[in-house]
C-alpha positions in Angstrom: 107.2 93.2 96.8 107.3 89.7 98.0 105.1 87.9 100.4 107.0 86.4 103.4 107.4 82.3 103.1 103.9 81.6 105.5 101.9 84.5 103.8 99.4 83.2 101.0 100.0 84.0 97.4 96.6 85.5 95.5 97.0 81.9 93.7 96.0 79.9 96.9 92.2 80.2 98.0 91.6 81.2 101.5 88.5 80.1 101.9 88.0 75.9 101.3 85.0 74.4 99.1 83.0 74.4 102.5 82.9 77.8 103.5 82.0 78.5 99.9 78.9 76.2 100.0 77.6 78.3 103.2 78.6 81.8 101.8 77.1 81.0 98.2 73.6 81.0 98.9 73.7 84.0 100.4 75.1 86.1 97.5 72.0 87.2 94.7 72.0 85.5 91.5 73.2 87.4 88.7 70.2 89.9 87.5 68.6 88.3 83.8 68.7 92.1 82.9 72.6 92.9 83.0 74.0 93.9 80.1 77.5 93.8 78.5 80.3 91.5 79.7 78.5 88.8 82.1 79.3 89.0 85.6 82.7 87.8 87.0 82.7 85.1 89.8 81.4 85.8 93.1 84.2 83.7 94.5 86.6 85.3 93.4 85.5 88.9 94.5 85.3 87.8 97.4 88.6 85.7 97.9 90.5 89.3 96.4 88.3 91.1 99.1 89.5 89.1 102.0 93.1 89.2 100.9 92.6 93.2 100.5 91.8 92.5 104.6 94.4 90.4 105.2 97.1 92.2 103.8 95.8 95.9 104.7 96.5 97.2 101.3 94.7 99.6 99.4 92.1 98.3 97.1 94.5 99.5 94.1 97.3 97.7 95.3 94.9 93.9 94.6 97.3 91.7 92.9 96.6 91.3 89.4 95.8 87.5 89.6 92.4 89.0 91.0 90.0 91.0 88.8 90.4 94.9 88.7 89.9 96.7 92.0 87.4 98.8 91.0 85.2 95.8 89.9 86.0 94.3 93.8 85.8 97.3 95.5 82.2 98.0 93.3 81.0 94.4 94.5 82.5 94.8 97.7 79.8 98.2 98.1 77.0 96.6 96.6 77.1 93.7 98.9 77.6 96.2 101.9 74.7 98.4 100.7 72.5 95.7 101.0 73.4 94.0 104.1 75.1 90.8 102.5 78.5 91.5 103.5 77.8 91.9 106.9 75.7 88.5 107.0 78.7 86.6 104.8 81.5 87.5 108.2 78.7 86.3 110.2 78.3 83.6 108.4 81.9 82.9 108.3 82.6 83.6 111.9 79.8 81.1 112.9 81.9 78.4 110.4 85.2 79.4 112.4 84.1 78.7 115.9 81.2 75.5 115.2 83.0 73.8 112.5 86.5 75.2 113.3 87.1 75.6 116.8 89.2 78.3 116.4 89.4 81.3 118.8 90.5 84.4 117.2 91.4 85.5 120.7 93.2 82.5 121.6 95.3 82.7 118.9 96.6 85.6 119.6 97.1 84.5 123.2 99.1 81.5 121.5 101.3 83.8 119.2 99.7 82.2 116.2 99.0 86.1 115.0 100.8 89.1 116.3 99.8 92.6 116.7 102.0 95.4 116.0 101.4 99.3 116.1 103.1 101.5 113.6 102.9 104.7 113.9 99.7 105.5 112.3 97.5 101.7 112.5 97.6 98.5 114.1 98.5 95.7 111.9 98.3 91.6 112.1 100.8 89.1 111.1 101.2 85.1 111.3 103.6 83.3 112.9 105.5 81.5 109.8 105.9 78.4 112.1 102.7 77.8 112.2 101.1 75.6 109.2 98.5 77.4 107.1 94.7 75.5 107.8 91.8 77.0 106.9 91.3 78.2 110.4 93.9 80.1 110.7 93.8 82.0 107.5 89.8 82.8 108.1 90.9 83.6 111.2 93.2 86.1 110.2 90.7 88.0 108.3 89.1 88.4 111.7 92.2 89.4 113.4 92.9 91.7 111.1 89.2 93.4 111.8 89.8 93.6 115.1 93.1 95.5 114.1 90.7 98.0 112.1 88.4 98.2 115.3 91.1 98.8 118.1 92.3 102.0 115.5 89.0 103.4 115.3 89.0 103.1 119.3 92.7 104.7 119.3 90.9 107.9 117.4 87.0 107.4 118.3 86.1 105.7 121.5 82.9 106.9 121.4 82.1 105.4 117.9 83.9 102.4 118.6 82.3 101.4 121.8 79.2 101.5 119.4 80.9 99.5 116.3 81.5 96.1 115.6 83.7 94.5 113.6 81.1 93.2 111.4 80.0 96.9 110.3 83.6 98.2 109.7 84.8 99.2 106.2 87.2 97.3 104.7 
């Protein structure tokens, strides 16, 4: 399966040096007690996680340019577990609208995503015309989590009108 022209490849990072340097502190060093193979980059766990988002694919279906899904999907739990992954979309989020500009919702008023209902889950695509900046791709991961939220509405109003985006699985 091919990506469409506008769609990243696993190759090209979504997130730029500068979101990196505001999302690294955050993550724990590596423990001095580990043993075995030494830990894999926290960079690139997390760029495969967000292109797991983007995409809505299952974890098993991470290209093989990213390490094995069951090492991001394992990082992706511990960081969760402890609170880290909500603070890192916060952290990104607050990047996206002070640094950025960007309005997720304004984008999609502008077309710059789409979404579409299938028959089972909403789903978010880019408008190829428009160029790839780091604001739109980080954007799209939000987009996409909005997706996930307005399905759990569709099933669970209840638990969604108690849920945000931050605190939904990926």
């Amino acid at each position: 399966m091919t990506d469409p022209p506008n769609i990243p490849n696993p190759k090209s990072s979504m997130l730029t040096d500068d979101q990196w340097s505001i999302l690294q502190p955050l993550l724990p060093p590596p423990s001095k007690y580990l043993r075995g193979r030494p830990p894999l980059d926290d960079r690139l766990i997390l760029e495969a996680i967000l292109y797991k988002i983007c995409h809505a694919i299952p974890w098993y279906d991470l290209p093989a340019d990213f390490p094995s899904h069951q090492t991001v999907y394992r990082r992706y739990r511990q960081w969760r577990r402890h609170g880290l992954w909500k603070r890192l979309l916060q952290e990104l989020g607050a990047d996206l609208k002070n640094r950025g500009g960007f309005s997720i919702f304004q984008a999609f008023d502008d077309h710059i995503y789409r979404a579409e209902f299938s028959q089972t889950h909403w789903t978010v695509t880019l408008d190829p015309a428009v160029p790839l900046t780091w604001q739109v791709l980080t954007g799209w991961v939000f987009a996409n989590l909005v997706a996930r939220l307005a399905d759990l509405y569709s099933r669970d109003r209840q638990l969604a009108s108690h849920t945000s985006f931050f605190d939904l699985p990926v």
